[in-house]
MIMIMI-32928 format. One record per atom (N, C-alpha, C): residue in one letter; chain; atom name; x, y, z. Coordinates in steps of 0.05 Angstrom, whole numbers. Layout:
<mivos>
<mivo "A","A","CA",<X,Y,Z>>
...
</mivos>
This chain:
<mivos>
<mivo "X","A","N",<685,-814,8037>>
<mivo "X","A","CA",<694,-830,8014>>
<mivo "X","A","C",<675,-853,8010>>
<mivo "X","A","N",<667,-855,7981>>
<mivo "X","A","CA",<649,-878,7978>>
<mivo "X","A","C",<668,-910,7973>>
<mivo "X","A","N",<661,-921,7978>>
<mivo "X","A","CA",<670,-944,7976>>
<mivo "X","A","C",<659,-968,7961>>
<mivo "X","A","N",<650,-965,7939>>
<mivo "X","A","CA",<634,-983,7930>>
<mivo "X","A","C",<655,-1007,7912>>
<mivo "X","A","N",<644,-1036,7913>>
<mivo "X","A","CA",<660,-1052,7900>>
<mivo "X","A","C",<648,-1066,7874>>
<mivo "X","A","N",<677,-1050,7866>>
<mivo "X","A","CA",<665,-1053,7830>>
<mivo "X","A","C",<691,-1057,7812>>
<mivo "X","A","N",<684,-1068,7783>>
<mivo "X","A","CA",<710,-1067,7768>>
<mivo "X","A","C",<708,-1044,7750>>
<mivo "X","A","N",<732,-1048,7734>>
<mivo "X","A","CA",<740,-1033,7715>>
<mivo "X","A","C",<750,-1011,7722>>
<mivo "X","A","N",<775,-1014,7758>>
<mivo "X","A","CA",<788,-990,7766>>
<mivo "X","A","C",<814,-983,7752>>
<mivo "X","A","N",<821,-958,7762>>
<mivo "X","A","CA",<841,-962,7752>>
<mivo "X","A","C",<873,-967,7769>>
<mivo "X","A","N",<891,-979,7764>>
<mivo "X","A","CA",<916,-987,7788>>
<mivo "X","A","C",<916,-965,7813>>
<mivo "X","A","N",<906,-935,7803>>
<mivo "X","A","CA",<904,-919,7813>>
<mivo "X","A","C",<890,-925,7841>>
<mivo "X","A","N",<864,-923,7832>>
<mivo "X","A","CA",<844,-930,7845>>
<mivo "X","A","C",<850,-961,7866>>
<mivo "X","A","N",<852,-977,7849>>
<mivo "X","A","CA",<861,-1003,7863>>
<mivo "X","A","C",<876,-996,7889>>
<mivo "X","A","N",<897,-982,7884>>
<mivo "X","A","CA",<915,-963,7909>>
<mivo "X","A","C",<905,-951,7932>>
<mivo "X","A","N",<891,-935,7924>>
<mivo "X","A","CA",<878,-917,7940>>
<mivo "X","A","C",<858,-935,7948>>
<mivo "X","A","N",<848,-953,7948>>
<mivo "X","A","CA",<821,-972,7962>>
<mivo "X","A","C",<836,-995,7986>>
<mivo "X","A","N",<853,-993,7970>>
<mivo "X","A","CA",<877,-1018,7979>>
<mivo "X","A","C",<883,-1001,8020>>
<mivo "X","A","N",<884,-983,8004>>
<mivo "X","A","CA",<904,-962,8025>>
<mivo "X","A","C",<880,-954,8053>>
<mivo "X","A","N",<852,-954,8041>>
<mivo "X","A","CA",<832,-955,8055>>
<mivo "X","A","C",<829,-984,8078>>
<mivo "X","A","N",<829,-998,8066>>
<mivo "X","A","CA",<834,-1030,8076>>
<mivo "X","A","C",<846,-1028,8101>>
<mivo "X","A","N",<872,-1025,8093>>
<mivo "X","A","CA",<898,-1026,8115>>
<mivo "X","A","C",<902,-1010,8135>>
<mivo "X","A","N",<885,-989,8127>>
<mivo "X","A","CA",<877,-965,8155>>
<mivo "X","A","C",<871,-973,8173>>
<mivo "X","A","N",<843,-1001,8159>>
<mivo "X","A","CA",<826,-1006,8170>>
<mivo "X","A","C",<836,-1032,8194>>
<mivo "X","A","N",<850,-1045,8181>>
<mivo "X","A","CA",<859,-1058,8192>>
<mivo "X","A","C",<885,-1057,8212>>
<mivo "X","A","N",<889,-1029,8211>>
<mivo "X","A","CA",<911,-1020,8233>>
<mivo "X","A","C",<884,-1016,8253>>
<mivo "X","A","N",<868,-995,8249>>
<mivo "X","A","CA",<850,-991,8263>>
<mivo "X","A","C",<838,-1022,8287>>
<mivo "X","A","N",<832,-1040,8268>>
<mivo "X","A","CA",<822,-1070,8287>>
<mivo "X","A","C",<841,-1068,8295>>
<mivo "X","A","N",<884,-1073,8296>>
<mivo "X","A","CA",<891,-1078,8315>>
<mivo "X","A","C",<901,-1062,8342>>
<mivo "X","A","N",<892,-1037,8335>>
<mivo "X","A","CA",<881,-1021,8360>>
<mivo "X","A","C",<856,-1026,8375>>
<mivo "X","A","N",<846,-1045,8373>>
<mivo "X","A","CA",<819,-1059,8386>>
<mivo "X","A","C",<789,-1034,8378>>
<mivo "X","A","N",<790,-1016,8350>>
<mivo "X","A","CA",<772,-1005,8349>>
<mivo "X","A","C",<751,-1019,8334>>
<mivo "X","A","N",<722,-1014,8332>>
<mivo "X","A","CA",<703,-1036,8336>>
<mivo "X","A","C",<706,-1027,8308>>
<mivo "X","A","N",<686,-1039,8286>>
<mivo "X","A","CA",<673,-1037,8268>>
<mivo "X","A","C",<659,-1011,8257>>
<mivo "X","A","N",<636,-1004,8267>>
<mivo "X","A","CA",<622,-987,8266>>
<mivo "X","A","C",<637,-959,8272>>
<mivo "X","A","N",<657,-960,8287>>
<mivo "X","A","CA",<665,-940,8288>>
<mivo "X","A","C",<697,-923,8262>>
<mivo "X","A","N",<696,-964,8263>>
<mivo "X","A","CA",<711,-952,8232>>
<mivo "X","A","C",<711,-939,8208>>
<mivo "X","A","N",<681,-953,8213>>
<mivo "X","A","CA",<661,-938,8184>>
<mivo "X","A","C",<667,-919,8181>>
<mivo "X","A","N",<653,-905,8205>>
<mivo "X","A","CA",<660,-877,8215>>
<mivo "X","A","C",<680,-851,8208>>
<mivo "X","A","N",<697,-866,8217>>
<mivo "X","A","CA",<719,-852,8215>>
<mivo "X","A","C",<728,-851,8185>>
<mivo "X","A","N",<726,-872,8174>>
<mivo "X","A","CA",<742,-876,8145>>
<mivo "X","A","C",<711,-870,8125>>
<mivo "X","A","N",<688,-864,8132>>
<mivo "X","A","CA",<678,-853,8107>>
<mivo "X","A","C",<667,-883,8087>>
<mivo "X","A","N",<663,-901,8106>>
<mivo "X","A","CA",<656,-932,8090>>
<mivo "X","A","C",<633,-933,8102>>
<mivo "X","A","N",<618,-956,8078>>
<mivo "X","A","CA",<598,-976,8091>>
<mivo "X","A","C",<606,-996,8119>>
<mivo "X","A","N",<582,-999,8137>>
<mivo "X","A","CA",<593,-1014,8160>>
<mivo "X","A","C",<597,-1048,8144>>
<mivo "X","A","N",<578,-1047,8131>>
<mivo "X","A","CA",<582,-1082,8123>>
<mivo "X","A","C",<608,-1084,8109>>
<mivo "X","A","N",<604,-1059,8089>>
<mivo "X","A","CA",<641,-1065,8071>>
<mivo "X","A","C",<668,-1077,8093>>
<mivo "X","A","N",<657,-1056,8127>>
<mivo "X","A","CA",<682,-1051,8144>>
<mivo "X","A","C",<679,-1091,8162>>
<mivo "X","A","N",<662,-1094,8168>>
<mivo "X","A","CA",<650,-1122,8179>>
<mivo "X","A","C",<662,-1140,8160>>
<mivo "X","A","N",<655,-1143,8135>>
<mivo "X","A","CA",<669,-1154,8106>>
<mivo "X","A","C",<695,-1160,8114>>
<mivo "X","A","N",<714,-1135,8116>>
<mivo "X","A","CA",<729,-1134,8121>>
<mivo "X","A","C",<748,-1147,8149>>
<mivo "X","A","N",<728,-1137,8179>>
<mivo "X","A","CA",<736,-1147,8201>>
<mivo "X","A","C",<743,-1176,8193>>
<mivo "X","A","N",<726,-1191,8188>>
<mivo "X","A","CA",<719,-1217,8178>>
<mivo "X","A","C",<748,-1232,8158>>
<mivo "X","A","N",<755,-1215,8152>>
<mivo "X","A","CA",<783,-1222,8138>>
<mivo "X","A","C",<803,-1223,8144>>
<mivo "X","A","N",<803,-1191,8156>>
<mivo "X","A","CA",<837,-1193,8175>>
<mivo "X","A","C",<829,-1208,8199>>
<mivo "X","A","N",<808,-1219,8207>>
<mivo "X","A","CA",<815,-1238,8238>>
<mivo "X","A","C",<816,-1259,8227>>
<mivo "X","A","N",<819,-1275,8196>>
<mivo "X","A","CA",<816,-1303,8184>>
<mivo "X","A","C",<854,-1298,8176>>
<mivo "X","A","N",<862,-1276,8168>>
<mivo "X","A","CA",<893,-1272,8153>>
<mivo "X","A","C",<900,-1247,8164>>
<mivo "X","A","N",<889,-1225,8179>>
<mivo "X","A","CA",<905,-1202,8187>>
<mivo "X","A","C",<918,-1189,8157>>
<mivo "X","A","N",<921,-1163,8160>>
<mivo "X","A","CA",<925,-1144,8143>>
<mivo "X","A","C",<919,-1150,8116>>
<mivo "X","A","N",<947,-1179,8111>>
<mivo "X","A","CA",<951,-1192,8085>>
<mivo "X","A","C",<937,-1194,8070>>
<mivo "X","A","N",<903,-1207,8085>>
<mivo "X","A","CA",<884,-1221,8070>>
<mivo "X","A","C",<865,-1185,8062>>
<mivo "X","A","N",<868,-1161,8069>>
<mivo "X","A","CA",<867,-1152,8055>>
<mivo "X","A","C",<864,-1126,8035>>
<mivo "X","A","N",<899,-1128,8030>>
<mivo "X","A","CA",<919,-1124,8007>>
<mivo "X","A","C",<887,-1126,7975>>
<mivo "X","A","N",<910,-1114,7951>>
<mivo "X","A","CA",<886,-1108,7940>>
<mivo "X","A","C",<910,-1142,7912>>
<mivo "X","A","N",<877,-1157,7902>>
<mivo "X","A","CA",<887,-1172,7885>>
<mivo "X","A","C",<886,-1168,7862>>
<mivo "X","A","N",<894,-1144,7851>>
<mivo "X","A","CA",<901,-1143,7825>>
<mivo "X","A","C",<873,-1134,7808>>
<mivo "X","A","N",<878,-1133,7784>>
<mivo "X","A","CA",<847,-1124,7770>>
<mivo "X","A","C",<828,-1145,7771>>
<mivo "X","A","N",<801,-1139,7771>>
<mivo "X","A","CA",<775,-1159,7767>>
<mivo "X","A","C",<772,-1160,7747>>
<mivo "X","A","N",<761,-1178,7731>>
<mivo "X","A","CA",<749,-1176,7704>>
<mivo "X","A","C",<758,-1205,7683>>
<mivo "X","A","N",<753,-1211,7663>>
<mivo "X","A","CA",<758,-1235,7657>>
<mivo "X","A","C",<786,-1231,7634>>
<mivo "X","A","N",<809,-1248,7636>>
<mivo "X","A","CA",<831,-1244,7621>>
<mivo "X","A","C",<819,-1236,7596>>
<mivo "X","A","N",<842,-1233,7593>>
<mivo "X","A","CA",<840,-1227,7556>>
<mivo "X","A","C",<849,-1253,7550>>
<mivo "X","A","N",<835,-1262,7527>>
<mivo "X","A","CA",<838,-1289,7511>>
<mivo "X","A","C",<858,-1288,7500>>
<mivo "X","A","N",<865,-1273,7485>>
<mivo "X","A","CA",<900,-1266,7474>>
<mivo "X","A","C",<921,-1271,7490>>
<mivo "X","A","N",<943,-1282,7490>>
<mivo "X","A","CA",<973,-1280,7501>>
<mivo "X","A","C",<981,-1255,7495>>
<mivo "X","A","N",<1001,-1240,7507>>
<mivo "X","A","CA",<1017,-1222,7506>>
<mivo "X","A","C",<1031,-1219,7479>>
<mivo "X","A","N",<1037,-1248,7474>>
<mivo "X","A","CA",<1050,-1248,7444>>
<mivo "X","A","C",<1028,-1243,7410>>
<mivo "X","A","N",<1010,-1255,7420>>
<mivo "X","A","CA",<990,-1246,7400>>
<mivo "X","A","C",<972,-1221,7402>>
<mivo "X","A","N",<973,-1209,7427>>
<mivo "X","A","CA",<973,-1181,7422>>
<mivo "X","A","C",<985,-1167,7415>>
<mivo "X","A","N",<1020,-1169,7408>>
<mivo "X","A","CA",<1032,-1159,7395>>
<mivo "X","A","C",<1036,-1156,7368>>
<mivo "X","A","N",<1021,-1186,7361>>
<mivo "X","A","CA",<1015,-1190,7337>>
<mivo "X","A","C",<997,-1178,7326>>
<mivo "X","A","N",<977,-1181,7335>>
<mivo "X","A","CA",<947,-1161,7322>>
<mivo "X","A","C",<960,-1130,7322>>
<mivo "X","A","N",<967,-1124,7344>>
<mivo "X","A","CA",<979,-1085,7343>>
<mivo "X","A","C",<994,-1083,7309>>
<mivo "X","A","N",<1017,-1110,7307>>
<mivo "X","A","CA",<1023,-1101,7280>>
<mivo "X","A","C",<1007,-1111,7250>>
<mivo "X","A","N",<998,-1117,7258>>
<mivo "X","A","CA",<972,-1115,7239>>
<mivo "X","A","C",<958,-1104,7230>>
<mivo "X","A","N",<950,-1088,7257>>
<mivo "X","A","CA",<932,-1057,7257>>
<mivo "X","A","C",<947,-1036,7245>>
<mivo "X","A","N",<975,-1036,7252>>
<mivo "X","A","CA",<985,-1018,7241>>
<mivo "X","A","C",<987,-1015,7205>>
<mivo "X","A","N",<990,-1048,7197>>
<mivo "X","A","CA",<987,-1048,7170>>
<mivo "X","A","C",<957,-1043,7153>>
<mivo "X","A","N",<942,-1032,7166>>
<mivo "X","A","CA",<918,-1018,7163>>
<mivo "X","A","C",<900,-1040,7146>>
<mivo "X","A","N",<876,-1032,7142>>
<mivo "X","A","CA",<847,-1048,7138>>
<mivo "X","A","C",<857,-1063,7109>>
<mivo "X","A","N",<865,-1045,7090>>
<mivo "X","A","CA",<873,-1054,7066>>
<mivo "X","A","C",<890,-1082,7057>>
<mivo "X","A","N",<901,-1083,7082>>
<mivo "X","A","CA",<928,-1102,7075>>
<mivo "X","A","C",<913,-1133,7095>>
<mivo "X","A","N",<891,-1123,7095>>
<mivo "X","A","CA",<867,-1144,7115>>
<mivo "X","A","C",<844,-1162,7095>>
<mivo "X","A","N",<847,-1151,7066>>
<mivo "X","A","CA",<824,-1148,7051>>
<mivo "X","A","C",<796,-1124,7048>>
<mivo "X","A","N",<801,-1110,7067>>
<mivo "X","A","CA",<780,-1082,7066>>
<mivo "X","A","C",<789,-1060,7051>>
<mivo "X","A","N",<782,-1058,7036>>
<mivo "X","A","CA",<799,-1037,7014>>
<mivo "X","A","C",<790,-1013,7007>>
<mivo "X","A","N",<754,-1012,7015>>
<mivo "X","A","CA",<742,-991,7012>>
<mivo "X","A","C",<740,-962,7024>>
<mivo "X","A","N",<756,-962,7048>>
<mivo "X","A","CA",<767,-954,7066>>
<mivo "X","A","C",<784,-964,7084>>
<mivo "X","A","N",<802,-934,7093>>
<mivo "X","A","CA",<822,-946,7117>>
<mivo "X","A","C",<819,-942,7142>>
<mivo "X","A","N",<800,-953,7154>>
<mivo "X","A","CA",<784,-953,7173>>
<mivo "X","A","C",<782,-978,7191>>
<mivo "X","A","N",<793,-984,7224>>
<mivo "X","A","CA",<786,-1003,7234>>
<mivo "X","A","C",<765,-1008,7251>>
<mivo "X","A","N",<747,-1013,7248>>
<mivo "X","A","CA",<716,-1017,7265>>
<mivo "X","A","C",<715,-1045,7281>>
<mivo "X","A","N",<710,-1040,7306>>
<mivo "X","A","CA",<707,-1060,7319>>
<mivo "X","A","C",<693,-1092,7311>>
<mivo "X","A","N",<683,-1082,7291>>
<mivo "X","A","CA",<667,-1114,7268>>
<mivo "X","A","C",<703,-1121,7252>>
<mivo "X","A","N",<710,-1101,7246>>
<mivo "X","A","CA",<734,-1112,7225>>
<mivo "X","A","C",<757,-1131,7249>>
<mivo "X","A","N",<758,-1105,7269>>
<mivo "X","A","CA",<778,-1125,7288>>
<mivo "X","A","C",<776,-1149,7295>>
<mivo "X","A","N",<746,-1158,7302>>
<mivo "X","A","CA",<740,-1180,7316>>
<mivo "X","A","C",<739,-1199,7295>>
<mivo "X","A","N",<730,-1196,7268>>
<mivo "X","A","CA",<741,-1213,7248>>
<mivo "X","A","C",<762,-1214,7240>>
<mivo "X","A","N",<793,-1200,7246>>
<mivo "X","A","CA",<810,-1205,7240>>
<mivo "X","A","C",<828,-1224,7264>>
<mivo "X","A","N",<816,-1211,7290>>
<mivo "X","A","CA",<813,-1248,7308>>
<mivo "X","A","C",<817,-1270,7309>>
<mivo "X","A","N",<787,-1271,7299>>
<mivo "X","A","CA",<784,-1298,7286>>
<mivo "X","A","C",<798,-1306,7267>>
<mivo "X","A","N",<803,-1292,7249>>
<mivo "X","A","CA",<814,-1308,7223>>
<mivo "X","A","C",<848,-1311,7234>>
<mivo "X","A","N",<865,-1293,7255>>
<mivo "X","A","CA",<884,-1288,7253>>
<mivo "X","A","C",<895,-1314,7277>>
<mivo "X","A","N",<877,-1316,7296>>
<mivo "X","A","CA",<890,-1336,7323>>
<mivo "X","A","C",<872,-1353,7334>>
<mivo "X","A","N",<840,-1350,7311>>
<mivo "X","A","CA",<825,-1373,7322>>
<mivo "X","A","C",<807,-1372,7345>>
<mivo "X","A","N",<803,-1338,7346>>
<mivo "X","A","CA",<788,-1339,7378>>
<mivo "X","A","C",<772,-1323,7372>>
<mivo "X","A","N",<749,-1326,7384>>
<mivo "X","A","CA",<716,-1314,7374>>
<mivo "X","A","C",<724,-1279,7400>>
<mivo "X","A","N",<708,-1262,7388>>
<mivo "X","A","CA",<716,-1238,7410>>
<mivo "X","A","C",<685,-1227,7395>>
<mivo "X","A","N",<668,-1213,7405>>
<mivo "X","A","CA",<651,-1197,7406>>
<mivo "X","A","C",<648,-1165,7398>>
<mivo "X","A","N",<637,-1152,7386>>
<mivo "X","A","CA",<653,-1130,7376>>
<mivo "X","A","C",<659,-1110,7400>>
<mivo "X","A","N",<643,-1107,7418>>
<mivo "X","A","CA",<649,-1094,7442>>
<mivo "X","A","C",<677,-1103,7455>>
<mivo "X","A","N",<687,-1131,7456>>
<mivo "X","A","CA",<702,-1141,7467>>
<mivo "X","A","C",<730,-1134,7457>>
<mivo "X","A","N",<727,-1131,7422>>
<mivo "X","A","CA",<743,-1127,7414>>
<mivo "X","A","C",<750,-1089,7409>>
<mivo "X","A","N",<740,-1085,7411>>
<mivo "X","A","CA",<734,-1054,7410>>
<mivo "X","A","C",<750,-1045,7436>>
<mivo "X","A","N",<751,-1057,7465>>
<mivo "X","A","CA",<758,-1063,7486>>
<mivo "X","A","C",<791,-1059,7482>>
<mivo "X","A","N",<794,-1081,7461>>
<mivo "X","A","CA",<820,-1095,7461>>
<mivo "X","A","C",<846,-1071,7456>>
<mivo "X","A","N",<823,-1063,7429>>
<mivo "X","A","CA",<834,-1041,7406>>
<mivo "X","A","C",<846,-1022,7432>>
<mivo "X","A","N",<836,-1012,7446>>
<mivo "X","A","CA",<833,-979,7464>>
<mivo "X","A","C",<859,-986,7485>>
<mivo "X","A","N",<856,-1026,7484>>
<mivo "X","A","CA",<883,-1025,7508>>
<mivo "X","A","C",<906,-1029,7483>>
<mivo "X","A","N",<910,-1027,7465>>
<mivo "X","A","CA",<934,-1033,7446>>
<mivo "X","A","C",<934,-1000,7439>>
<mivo "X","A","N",<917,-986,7445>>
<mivo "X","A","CA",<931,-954,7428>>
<mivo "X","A","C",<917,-949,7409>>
<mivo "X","A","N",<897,-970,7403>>
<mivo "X","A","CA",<876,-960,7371>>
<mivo "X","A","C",<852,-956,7377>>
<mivo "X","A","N",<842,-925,7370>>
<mivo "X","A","CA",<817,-918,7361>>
<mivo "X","A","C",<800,-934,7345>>
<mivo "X","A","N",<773,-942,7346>>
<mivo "X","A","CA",<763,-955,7331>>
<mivo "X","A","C",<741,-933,7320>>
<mivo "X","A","N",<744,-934,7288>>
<mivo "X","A","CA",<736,-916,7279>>
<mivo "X","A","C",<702,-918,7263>>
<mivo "X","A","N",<690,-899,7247>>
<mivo "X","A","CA",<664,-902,7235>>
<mivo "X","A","C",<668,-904,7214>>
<mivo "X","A","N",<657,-921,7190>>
<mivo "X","A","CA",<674,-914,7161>>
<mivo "X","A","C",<652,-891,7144>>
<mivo "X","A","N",<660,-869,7128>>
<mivo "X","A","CA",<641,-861,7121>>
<mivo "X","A","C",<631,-865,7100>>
<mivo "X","A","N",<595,-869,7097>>
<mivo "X","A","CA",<579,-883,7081>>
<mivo "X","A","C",<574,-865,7056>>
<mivo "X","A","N",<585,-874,7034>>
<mivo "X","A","CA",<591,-846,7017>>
<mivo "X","A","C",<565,-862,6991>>
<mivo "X","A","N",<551,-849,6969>>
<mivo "X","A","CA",<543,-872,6946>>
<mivo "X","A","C",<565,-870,6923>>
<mivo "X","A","N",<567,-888,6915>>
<mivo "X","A","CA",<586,-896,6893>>
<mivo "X","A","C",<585,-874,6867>>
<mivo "X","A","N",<550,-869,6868>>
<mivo "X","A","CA",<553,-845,6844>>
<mivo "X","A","C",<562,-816,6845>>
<mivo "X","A","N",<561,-810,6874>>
<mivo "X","A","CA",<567,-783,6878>>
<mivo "X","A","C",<590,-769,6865>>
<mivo "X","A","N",<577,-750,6850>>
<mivo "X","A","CA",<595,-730,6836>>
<mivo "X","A","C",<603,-704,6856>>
<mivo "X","A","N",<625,-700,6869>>
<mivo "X","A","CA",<633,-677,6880>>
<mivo "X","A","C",<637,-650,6866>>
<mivo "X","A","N",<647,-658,6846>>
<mivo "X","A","CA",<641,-626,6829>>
<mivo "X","A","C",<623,-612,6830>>
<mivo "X","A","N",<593,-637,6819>>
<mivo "X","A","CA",<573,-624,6813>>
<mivo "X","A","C",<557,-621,6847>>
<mivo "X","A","N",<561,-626,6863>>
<mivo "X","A","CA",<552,-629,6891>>
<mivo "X","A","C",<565,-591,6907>>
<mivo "X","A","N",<586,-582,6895>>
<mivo "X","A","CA",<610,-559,6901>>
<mivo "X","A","C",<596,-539,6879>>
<mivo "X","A","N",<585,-548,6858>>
<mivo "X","A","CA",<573,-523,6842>>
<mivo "X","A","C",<547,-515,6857>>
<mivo "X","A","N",<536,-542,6869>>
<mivo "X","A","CA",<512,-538,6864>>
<mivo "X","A","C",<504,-516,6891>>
<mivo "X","A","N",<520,-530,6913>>
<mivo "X","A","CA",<521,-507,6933>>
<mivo "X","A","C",<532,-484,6929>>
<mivo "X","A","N",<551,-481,6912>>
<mivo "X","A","CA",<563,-457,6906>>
<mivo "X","A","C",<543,-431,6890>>
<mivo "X","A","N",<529,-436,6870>>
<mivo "X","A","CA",<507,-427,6852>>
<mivo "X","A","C",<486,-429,6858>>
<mivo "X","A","N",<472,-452,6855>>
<mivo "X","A","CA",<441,-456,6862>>
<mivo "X","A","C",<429,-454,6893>>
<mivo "X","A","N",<452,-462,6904>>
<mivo "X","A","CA",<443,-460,6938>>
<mivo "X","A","C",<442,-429,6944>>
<mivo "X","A","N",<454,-418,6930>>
<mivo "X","A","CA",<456,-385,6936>>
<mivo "X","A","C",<427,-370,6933>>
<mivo "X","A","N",<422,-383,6912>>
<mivo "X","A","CA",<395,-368,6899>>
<mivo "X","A","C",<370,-372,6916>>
<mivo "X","A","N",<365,-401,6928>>
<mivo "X","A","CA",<343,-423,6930>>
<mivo "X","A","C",<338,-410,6958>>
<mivo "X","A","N",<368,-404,6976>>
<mivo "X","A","CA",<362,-397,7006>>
<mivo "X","A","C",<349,-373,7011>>
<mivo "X","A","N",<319,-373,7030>>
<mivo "X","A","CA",<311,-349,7027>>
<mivo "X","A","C",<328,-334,7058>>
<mivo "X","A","N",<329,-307,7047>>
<mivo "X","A","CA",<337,-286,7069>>
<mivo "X","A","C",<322,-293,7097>>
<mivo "X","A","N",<346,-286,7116>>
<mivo "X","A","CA",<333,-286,7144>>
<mivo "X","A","C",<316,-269,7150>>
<mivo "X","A","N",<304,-262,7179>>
<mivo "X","A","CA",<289,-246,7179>>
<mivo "X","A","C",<310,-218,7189>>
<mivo "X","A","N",<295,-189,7182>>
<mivo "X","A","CA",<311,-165,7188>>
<mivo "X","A","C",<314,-164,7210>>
<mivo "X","A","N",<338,-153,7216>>
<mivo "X","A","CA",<338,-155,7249>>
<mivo "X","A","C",<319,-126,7258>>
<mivo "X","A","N",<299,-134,7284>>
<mivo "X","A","CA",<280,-96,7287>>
<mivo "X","A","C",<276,-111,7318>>
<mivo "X","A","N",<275,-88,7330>>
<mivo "X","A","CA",<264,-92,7353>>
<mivo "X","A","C",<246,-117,7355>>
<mivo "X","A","N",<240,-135,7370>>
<mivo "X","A","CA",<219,-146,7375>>
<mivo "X","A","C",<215,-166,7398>>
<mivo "X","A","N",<196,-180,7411>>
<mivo "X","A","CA",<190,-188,7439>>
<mivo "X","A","C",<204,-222,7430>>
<mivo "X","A","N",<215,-241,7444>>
<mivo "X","A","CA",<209,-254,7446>>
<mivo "X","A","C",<188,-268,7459>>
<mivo "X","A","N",<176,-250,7471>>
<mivo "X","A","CA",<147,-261,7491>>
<mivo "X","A","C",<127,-266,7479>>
<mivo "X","A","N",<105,-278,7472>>
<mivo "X","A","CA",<75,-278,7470>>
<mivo "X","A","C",<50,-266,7469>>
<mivo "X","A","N",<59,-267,7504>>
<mivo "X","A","CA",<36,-249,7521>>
<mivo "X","A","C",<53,-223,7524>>
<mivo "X","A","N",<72,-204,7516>>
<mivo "X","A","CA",<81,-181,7523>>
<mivo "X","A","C",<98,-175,7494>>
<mivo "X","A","N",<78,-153,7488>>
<mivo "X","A","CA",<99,-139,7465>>
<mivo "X","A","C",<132,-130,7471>>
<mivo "X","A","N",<140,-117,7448>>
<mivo "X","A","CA",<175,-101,7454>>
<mivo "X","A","C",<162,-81,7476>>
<mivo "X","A","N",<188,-77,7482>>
<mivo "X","A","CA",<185,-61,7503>>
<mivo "X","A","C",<202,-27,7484>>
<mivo "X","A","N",<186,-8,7495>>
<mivo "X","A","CA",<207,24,7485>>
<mivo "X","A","C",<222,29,7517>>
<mivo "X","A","N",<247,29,7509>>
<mivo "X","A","CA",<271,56,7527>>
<mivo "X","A","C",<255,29,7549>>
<mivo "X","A","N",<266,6,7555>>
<mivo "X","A","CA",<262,-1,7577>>
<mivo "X","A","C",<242,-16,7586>>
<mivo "X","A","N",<215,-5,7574>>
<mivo "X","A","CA",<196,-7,7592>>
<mivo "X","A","C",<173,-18,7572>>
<mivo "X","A","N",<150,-48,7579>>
<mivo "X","A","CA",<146,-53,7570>>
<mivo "X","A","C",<122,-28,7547>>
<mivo "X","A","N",<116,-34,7529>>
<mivo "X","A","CA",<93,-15,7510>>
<mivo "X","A","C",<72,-9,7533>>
<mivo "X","A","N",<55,-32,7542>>
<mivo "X","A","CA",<34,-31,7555>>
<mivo "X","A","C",<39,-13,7589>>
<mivo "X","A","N",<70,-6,7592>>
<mivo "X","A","CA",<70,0,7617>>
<mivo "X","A","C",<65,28,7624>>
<mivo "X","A","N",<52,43,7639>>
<mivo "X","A","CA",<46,67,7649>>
<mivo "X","A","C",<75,94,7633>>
<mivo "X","A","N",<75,108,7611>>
<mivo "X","A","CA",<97,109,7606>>
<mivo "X","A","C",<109,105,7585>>
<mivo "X","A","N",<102,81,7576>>
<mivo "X","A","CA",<111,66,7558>>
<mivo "X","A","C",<98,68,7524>>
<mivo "X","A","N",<79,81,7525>>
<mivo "X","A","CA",<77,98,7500>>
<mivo "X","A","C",<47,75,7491>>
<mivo "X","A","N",<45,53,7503>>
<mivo "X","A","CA",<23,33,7505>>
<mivo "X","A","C",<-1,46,7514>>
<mivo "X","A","N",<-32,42,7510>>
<mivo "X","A","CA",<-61,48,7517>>
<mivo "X","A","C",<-60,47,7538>>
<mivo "X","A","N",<-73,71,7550>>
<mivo "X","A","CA",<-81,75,7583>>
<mivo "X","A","C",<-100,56,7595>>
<mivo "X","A","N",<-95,43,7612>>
<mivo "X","A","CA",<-118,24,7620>>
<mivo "X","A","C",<-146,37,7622>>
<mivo "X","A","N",<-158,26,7627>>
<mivo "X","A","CA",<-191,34,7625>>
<mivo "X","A","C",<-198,46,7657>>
<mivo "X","A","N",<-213,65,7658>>
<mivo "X","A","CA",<-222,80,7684>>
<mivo "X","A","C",<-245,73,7696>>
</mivos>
């Protein structure tokens, strides 16, 4: 088991690392050394030393797993409830009317304008994925586009303009080696290919 220390686990994970810990630290109070903890549990020796170093300052307690890493969310609980219904009242009812589409630029400006707090579009994009919303692409359409004439044009003219594939016939994908007859390449003894030279 690798053991590397990092964020963005999940409670899951947090668990299962947690659970690694306390092995480990049953293990110290069976007087087993370090290095041999590693060992056994599939860790780095410094992670396990890290560790020794802890439970002989707090034993087991100190270490228990503390919850997620990473920096709060700037939002209260209550104003993330607030933005969720927001989102739900879609882009339109935001001032974006051209689409109904929420992109992590729209969220993070609705942010700001909504509770006063600067968020990054990544950050907010972040936010979206823990409330339940997809953040979406809007699509870049031109204003003049005629679909009729766009549906004829593939329908009629595209028909005519496309030239035919090639016929399907025997043939090599190789280079250096023609098709081959019944198997065997042209050039092979057999193969209906020129006799080599004598």
């Amino acid at each position: 088991m690798r053991y590397a220390d990092g964020g963005g686990l999940t409670a899951k994970a947090r668990q299962r690392r947690e659970a690694v810990r306390l092995e480990a630290a049953a293990l110290f109070g069976e007087g087993v050394k370090p290095p041999e903890v590693a060992r056994q549990l599939r860790v780095s020796c410094k992670s396990v030393y890290q560790w020794h170093q802890a439970w002989k300052r707090g034993g087991a307690a100190a270490l228990g797993s503390r919850g997620p890493h990473g920096q709060r969310c700037k939002l209260s609980v209550r104003c993330q409830e607030k933005l969720a219904a927001y989102l739900d009242q879609g882009p339109a009812a935001h001032g974006w009317d051209e689409d109904q589409v929420w992109t992590g630029a729209r969220v993070a400006t609705l942010i700001g304008r909504k509770f006063h707090v600067s968020y990054s579009v990544s950050g907010a994009t972040r936010l979206m994925r823990r409330l339940g919303f997809t953040p979406q692409i809007p699509a870049r359409r031109s204003a003049e586009r005629d679909e009729q004439a766009v549906t004829a044009w593939k329908e009629a003219t595209w028909a005519e303009v496309k030239a035919p594939g090639r016929p399907a016939a025997d043939g090599s994908a190789s280079r250096t080696r023609p098709a081959s007859r019944a198997g065997r390449p042209v050039d092979a003894p057999g193969g209906g290919g020129a006799s080599p030279r004598s």
